[in-house]
Structure formats: structure tokens, C-alpha cells
C-alpha positions, 0 to 999 in steps of 0.5 A: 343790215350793219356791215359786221354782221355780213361779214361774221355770217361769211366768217361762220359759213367759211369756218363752218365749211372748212371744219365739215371738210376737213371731218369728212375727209378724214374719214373717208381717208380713214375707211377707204385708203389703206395707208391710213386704215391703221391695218399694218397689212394694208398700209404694207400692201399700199407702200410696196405698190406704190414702190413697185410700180415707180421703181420697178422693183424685180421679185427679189427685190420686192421680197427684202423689201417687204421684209424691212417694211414688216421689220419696221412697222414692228418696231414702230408699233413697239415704240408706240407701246414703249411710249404709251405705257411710259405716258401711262406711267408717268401720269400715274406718278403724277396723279400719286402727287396730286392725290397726297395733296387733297384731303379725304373726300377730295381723294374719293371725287379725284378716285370717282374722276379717274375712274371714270376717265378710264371707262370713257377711255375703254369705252372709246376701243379701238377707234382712237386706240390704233391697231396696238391696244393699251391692254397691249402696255400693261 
């Protein structure tokens, strides 16, 4: 057996390996650990007892603590939304441009296209949309 094809064969077997591992991992992360379960409850629960248990924190302590936790996870989620609706947006603009460029029947296909872009994408739910959905945006 020539030598390249040993070696492509170790290749594929390592790459194919790492990917499966890779994509296993994450979803296990995904469904088991709650800092990564896009749960805003859980990932809170997560932080303050890791916090709780290397700090020591008192009752008090816990308490403020909690309420910045809280406090920023609604602002980041609120960004996530600024940006999302500032992407949808932006990429509508830039679909307008597109759409002036192309005669008639390209503009029906291009429609056709971003129509179904959308349906995937609604299709898709809540999977790859977080805990802020883009029904959120509009």
C-alpha cells in the first residue's frame, strides 16, 4: 500500500475524530451544564455558587451580588437584541441595493430567496435563536 495513502487514512481518522468530539461535547455542554443552557436562571444559579463557595460570600453579600448578576444579563441580552435588529436592519438596507440592480424576474427569484431564508430561519426556533428571540427585535 503506497505510503500517502496510510498517511491520508491516519489524517481522515484524526480530523474525523476530533470533529465527533468536538460535536459531542458541545451538546452535552449544552443540555447538561447550566452556564451553557442559554437559561439566564441557570447560568445565575451556576455563577453565584461557584462564587459562593470560593469567596465565602455572607447573606448580604449574595443578595447585591445576585441583583448585579441579574442586572447585567439584562443588559447584555439587550445588546444582544440592539445588535441583532441593528444586523437585520443593516442587511435589508443592503438587500434594497442588491434588489434595485436586477431586472424583474431576477427580483421575483431574489424575493423567492429571501423568503425562504426567513422560513429556514423561523424553522430553525429556538435552537440557534438563544433565550432572546428575533420576534424580540421588531
Amino acid at each position: 500500500m503506497p505510503k500517502w495513502k496510510i498517511i491520508a487514512g491516519l489524517l481522515l481518522v484524526f480530523v474525523l475524530g476530533a470533529l465527533t468530539g468536538a460535536l459531542s461535547t458541545g451538546m452535552v455542554l449544552k443540555r447538561h451544564h447550566p452556564f451553557f443552557s442559554g437559561q439566564p436562571e441557570g447560568r445565575k444559579a451556576f455563577i453565584m455558587k461557584r462564587l459562593s463557595r470560593k469567596l465565602d460570600l455572607s447573606a448580604e453579600q449574595k443578595v447585591r451580588i445576585e441583583a448585579i448578576i441579574d442586572r447585567v444579563q439584562a443588559e447584555t441580552f439587550q445588546k444582544m437584541r440592539e445588535g441583532r435588529r441593528f444586523m437585520r436592519e443593516h442587511l435589508e438596507k443592503g438587500f434594497a441595493e442588491i434588489r434595485k440592480e436586477l431586472t424583474p424576474e431576477q427580483q421575483r427569484r431574489f424575493d423567492e430567496m429571501k423568503a425562504e431564508r426567513e422560513r429556514r430561519r423561523k424553522e430553525r426556533g429556538e435552537r440557534f435563536n438563544g433565550p432572546w428571540r428575533p420576534e424580540d427585535d421588531t
